[in-house]
C-alpha positions as CSV (number, residue, x, y, z in Angstrom):
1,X,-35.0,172.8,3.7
2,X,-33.3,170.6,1.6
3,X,-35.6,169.9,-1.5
4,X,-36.4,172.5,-3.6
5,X,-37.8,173.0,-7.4
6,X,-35.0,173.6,-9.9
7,X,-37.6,175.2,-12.7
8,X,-37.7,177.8,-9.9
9,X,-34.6,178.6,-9.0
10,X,-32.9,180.8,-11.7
11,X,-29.4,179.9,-10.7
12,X,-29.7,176.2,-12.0
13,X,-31.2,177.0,-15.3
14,X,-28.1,175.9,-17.7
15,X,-28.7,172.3,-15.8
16,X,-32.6,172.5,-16.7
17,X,-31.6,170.5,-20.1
18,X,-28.8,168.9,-20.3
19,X,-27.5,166.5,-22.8
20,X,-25.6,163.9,-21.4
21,X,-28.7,162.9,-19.2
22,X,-30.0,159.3,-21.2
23,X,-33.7,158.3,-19.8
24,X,-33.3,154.9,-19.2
25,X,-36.8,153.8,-20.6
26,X,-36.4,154.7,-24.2
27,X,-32.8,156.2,-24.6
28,X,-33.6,159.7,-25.6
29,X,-31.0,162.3,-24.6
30,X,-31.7,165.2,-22.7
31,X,-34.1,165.4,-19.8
32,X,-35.6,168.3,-18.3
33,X,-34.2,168.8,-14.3
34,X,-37.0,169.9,-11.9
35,X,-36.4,168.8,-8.2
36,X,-33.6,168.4,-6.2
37,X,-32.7,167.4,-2.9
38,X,-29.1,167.0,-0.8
39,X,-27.5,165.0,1.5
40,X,-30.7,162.2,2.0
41,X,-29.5,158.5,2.9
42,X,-29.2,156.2,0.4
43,X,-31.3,153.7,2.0
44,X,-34.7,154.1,4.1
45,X,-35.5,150.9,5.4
46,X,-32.2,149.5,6.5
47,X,-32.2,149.5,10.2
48,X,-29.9,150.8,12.2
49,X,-28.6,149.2,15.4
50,X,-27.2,152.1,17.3
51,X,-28.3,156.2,16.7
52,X,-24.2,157.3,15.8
53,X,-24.8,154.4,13.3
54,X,-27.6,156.1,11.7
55,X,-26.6,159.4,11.9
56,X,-23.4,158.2,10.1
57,X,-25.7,156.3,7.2
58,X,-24.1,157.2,3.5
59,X,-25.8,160.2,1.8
60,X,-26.5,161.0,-1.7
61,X,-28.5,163.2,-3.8
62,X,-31.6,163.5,-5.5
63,X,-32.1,165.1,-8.8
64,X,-35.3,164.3,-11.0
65,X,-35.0,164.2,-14.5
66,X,-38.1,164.5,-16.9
67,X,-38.1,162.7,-20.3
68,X,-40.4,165.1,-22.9
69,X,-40.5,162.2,-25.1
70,X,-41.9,159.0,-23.2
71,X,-42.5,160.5,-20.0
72,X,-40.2,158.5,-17.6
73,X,-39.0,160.6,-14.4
74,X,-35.8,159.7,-13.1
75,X,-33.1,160.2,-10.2
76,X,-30.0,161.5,-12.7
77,X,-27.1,161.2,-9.8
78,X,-28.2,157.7,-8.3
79,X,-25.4,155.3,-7.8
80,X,-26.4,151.9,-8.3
81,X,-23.6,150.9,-5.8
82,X,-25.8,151.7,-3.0
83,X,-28.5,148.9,-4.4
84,X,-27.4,147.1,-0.7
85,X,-30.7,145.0,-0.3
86,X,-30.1,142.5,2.5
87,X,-32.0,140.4,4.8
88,X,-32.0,143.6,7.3
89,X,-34.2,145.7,4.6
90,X,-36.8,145.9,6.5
91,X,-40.3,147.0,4.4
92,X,-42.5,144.1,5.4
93,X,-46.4,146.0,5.2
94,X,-48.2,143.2,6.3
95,X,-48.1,144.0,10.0
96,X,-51.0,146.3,9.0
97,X,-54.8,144.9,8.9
98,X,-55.1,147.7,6.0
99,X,-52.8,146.6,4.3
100,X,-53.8,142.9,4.6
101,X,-56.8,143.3,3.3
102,X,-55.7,145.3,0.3
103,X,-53.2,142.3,-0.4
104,X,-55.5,139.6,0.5
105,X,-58.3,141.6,-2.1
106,X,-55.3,141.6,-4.7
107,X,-54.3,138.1,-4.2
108,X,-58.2,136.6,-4.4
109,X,-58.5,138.7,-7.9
110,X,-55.2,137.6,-9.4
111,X,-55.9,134.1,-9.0
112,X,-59.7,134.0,-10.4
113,X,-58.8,136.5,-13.3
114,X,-55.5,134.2,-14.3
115,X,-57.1,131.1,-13.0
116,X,-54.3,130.3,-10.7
117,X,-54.8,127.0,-9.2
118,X,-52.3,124.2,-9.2
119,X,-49.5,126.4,-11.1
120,X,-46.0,127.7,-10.6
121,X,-45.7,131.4,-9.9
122,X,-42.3,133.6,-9.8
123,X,-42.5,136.8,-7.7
124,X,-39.7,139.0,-8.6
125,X,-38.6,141.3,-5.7
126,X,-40.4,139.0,-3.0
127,X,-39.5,140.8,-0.1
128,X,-40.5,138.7,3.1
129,X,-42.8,136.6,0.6
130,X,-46.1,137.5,2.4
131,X,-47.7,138.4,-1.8
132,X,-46.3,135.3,-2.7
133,X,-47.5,132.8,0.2
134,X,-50.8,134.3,-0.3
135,X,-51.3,133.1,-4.1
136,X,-50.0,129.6,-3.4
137,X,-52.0,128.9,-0.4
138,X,-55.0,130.3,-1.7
139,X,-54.6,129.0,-5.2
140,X,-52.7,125.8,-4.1
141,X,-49.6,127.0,-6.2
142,X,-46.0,126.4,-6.1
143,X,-44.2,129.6,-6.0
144,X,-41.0,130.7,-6.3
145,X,-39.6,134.2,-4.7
146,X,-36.2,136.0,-5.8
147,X,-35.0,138.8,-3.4
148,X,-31.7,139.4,-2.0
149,X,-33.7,140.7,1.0
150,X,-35.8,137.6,1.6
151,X,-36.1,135.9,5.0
152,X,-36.7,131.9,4.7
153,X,-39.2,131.2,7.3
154,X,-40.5,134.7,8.4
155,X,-43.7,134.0,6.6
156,X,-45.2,131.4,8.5
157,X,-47.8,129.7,6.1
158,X,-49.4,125.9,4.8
159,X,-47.8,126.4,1.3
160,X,-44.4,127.2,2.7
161,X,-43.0,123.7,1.4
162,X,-44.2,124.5,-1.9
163,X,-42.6,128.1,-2.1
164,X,-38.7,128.4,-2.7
165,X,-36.5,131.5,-2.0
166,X,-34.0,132.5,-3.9
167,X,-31.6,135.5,-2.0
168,X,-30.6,137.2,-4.9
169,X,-31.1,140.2,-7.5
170,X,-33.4,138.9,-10.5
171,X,-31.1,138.4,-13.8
172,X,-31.1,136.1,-16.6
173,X,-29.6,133.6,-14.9
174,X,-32.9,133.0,-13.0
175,X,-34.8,132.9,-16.7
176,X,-35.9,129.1,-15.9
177,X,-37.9,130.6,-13.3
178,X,-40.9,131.6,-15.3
179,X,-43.8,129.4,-14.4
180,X,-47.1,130.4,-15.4
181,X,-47.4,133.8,-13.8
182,X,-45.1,136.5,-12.8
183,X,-45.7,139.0,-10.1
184,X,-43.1,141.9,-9.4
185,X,-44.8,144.6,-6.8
186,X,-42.7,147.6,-5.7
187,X,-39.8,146.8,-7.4
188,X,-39.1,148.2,-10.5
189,X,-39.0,152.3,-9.1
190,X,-36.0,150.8,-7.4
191,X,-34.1,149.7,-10.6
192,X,-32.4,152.4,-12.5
193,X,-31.9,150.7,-16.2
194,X,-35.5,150.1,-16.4
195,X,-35.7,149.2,-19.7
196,X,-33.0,146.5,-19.7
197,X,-34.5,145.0,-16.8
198,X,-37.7,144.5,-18.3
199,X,-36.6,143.0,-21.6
200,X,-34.9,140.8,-19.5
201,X,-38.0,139.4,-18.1
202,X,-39.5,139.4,-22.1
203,X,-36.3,137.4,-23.1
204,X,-37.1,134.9,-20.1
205,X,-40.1,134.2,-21.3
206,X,-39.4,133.7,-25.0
207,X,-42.5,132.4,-26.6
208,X,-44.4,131.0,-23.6
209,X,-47.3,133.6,-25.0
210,X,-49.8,132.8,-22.3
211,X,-47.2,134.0,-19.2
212,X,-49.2,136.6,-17.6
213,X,-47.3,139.5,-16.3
214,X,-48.4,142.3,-13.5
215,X,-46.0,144.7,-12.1
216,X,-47.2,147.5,-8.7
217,X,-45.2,150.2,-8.5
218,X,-45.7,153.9,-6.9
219,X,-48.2,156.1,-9.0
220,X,-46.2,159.1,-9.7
221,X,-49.5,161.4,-10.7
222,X,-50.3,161.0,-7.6
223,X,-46.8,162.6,-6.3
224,X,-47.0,165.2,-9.1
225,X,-50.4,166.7,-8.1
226,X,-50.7,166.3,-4.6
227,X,-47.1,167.5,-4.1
228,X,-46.5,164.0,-2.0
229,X,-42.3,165.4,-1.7
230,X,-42.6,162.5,1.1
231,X,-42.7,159.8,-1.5
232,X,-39.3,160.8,-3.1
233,X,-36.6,159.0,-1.6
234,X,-33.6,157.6,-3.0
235,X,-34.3,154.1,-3.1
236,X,-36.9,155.2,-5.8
237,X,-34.7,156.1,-8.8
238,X,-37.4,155.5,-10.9
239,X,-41.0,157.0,-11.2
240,X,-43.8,156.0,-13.3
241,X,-46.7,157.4,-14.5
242,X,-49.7,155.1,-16.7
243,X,-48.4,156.6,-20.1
244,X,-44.5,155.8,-19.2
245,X,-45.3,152.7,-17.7
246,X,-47.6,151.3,-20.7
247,X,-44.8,152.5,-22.8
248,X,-42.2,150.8,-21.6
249,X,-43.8,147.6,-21.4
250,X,-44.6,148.0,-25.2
251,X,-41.4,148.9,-26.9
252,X,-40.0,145.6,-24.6
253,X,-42.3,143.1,-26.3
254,X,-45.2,143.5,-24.3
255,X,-48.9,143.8,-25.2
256,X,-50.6,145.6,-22.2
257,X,-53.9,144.2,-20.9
258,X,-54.9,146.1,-18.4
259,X,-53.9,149.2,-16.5
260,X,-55.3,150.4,-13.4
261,X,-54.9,152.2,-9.9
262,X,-55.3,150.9,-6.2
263,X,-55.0,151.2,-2.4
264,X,-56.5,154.5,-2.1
265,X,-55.2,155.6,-5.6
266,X,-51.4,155.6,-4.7
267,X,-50.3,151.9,-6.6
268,X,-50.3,151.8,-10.2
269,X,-50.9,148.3,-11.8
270,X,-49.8,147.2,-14.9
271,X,-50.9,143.2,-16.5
272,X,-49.5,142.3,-19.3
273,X,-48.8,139.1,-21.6
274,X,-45.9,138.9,-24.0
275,X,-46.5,140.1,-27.5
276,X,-45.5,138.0,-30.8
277,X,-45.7,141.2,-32.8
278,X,-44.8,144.5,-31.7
279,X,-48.3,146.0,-29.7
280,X,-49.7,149.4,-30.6
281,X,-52.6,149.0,-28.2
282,X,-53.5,152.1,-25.6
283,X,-55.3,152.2,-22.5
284,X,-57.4,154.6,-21.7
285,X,-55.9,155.1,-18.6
286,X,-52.4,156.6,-20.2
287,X,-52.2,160.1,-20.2
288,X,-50.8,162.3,-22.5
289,X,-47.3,163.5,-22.5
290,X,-49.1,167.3,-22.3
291,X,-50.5,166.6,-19.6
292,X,-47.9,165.2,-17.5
293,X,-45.8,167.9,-18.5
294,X,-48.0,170.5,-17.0
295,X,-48.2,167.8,-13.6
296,X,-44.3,168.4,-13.8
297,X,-44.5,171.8,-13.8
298,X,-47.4,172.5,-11.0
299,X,-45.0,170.2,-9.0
300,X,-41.8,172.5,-9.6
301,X,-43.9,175.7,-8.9
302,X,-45.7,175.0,-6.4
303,X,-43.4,172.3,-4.2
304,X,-41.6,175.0,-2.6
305,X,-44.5,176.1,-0.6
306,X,-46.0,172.8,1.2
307,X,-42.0,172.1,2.4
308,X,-42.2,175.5,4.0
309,X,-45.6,174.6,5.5
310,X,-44.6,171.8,6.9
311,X,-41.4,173.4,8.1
312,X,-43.3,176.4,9.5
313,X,-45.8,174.1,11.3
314,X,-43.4,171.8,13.0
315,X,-41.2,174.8,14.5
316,X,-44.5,176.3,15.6
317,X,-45.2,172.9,17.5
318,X,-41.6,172.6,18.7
319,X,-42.0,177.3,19.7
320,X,-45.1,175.7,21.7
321,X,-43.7,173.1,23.8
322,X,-45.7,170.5,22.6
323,X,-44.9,166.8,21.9
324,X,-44.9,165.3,18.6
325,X,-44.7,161.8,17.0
326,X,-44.4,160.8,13.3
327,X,-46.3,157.2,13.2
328,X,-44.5,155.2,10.4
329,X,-40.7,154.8,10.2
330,X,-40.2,153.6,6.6
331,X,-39.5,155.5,3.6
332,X,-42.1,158.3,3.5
333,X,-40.9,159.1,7.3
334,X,-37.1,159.1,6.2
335,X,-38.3,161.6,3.2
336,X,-40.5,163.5,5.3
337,X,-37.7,164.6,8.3
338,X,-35.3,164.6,5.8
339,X,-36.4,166.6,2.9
340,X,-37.8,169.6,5.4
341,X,-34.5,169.3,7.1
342,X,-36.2,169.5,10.7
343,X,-35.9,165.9,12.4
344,X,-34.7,167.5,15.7
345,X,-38.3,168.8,15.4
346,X,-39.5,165.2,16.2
347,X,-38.1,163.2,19.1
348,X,-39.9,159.5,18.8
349,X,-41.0,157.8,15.5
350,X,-43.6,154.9,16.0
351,X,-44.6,152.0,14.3
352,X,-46.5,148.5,14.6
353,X,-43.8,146.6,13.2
354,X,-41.7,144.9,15.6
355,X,-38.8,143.9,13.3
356,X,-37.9,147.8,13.4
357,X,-38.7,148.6,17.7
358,X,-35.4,149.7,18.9
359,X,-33.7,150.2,15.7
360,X,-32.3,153.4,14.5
361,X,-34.1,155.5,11.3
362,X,-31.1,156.2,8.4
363,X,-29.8,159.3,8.1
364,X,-32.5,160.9,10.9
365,X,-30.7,158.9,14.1
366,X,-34.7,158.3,15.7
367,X,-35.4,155.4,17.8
368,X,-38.2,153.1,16.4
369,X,-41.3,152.9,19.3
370,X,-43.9,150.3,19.4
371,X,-47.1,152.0,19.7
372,X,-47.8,151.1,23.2
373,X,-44.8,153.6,24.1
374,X,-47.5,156.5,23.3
375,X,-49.5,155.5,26.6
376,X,-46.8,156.9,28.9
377,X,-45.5,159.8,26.3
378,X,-48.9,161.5,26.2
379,X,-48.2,163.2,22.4
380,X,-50.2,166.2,21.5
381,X,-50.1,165.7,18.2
382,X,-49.2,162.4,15.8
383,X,-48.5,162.9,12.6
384,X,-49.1,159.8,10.0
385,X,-47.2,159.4,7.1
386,X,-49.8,157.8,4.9
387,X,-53.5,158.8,4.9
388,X,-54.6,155.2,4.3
389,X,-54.0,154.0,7.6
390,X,-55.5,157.1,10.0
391,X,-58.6,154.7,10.5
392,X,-56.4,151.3,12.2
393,X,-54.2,153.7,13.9
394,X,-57.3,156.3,15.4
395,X,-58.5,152.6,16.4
396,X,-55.4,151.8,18.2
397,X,-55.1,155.2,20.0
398,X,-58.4,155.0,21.4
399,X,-58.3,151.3,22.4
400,X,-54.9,152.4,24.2
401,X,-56.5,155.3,25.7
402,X,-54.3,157.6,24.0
403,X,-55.7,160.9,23.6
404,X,-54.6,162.8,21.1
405,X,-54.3,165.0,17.5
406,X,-53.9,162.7,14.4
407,X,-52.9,164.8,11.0
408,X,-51.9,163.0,7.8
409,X,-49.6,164.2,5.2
């Protein structure tokens, strides 16, 4: 296996606190080193067009890094040279009827809360611009989306002639694109100077006080109690938990308005509205930095034992002859195979996106199968990489007469 705890492994302790580490969110110096894991590509969800292709994908290494005084949790050896977003990034969720409903729920809230009819809204980090077609045609908005990854005309949609795309990394350049509302959904655990990044979005704003302001990003309590090793990747150089996130946001001019979880309690949502005067105000959803430092350490104690589970238990399917499928190709697949070190353990990956059938998985070399390929494959057991969706996809086996074992992570 190739993750493992570094609080556990007496070897590394002299790297446990070391100085020269600077968190990003508030500039303190020395953070404390507590998982690790080699040789994982540098990006999940570009898609490969031939297996020697992806089995040749650049590598690099994870290292988290814990920051005692805000509580910011870090990847200390990413290189942000490997930030390659392109049109060929390929995360669009809303292939999923799950999924759709959790955005559609998302978008109908956003507008009545912010009363977003008739204005302009800036999405930063668009992706395909499915989040940001959805608030202009149900609030009659003009939107604009910036994303270096962006694909003009994907999204078919009524407001697509009031919605502009911008293919491009969000700077200050772009700081004339504020509108009334900003939107920036799993973004930000994918920038590394995360505090310069959101000052920059402060500075955009200047004093246009009523700009509202909601971020979704990864909830990384979640990760830290359940163990989710799966949603560590290196594309995510940054983790977040309420307390570090509300932090942030405060020390870079921000008053935070509300804070809250989602989709089955793995998305963390932050709203917030610029702040005259510096904001002391806490939600009551923040916790302590005691307490995440005791989620830190039940993660670096007890990590070590679910990766040999899960190594044990896809050998043992492998010893019996049996065939298994992983359903879901994207990042928490790449992490999964990766991390445990045992993709020759799994021979087909599947998924209901059909921008990635026939591609190759990063680092792992698997071919991407549309889900009808599991009619003539028979698999005994499918593993899915995210509980949330083991209702649509039980649905789909059954309608394709597929018989079979579905486990979740």
């Amino acid at each position: 296996m190739k993750g493992q705890s570094l609080l556990q492994n007496p070897d590394r302790e002299t790297r446990n606190a070391l100085a020269e580490y600077v968190c990003p969110n508030c500039s303190h110096k020395g953070l404390l080193l507590f998982y690790e894991v080699n040789k994982v590509p540098v990006h999940s969800c570009l898609m490969m067009p031939t297996k020697q292709e992806a089995l040749d994908f650049p590598c690099g290494d994870v290292v988290l890094g814990f920051c005692d005084r805000c509580g910011f949790i870090t990847n200390v050896e990413f290189d942000p040279k490997w930030s390659a977003y392109a049109p060929n990034y390929e995360d669009q969720q809303s292939f999923s009827p799950t999924f759709n409903k959790f955005a559609l729920d998302l978008a109908n809230s956003l507008i009545e809360k912010y009363d977003l009819h008739d204005k302009d809204i800036v999405e930063i980090g668009c992706s395909k611009g499915d989040f940001l077609m959805l608030l202009c045609e149900l609030g009659n908005n003009r939107g604009t989306g910036i994303d270096p990854s962006a694909v003009v005309g994907r999204v078919k949609s009524k407001a697509a002639d009031r919605v502009t795309f911008i293919q491009d990394y969000y700077s200050e350049k772009y700081a004339k694109y504020v509108g009334d509302f900003i939107c920036c959904r799993h973004t930000l655990e994918h920038i590394h100077p995360t505090a310069e990044f959101i000052s920059t979005v402060r500075r955009s704003i200047g004093d246009r006080l009523n700009t509202a302001v909601v971020f979704e990003i990864p909830d990384t309590v979640r990760v830290l109690k359940d163990l989710a090793f799966e949603d560590i990747y290196y594309e995510h150089c940054s983790y977040f938990t309420p307390g570090s996130l509300a932090r942030l946001f405060r020390s870079c001019g921000f008053e935070v308005t509300d804070l809250y979880r989602a989709y089955g309690e793995q998305y963390l949502l932050i709203e917030a509205k610029p702040a005259a005067n510096p904001s002391n105000k806490v939600h009551p959803l923040e916790e302590s930095l005691e307490e995440l430092t005791q989620d830190v350490k039940h993660f670096a104690s007890q990590i070590g034992k679910k990766l040999e589970h899960w190594k044990q238990s896809l050998e043992q399917i492998q010893a019996q002859g049996k065939r298994c499928v992983v359903w879901g190709s994207g990042s928490k697949c790449v992490a999964f195979l990766t991390t445990l070190d045992t993709a020759d353990k799994i021979e087909y990956v599947v998924d209901i996106n059909p921008h990635r059938h026939g591609k190759f998985i990063p680092g792992v070399g698997k071919q991407i199968m549309p889900p009808e390929f599991l009619k003539e494959y028979k698999p005994d057991r499918v593993i899915v990489m995210n509980p949330i969706y083991c209702g649509e996809i039980q649905q789909m086996l059954t309608q394709m007469g597929v018989t079979t074992e579905v486990i979740s992570l």
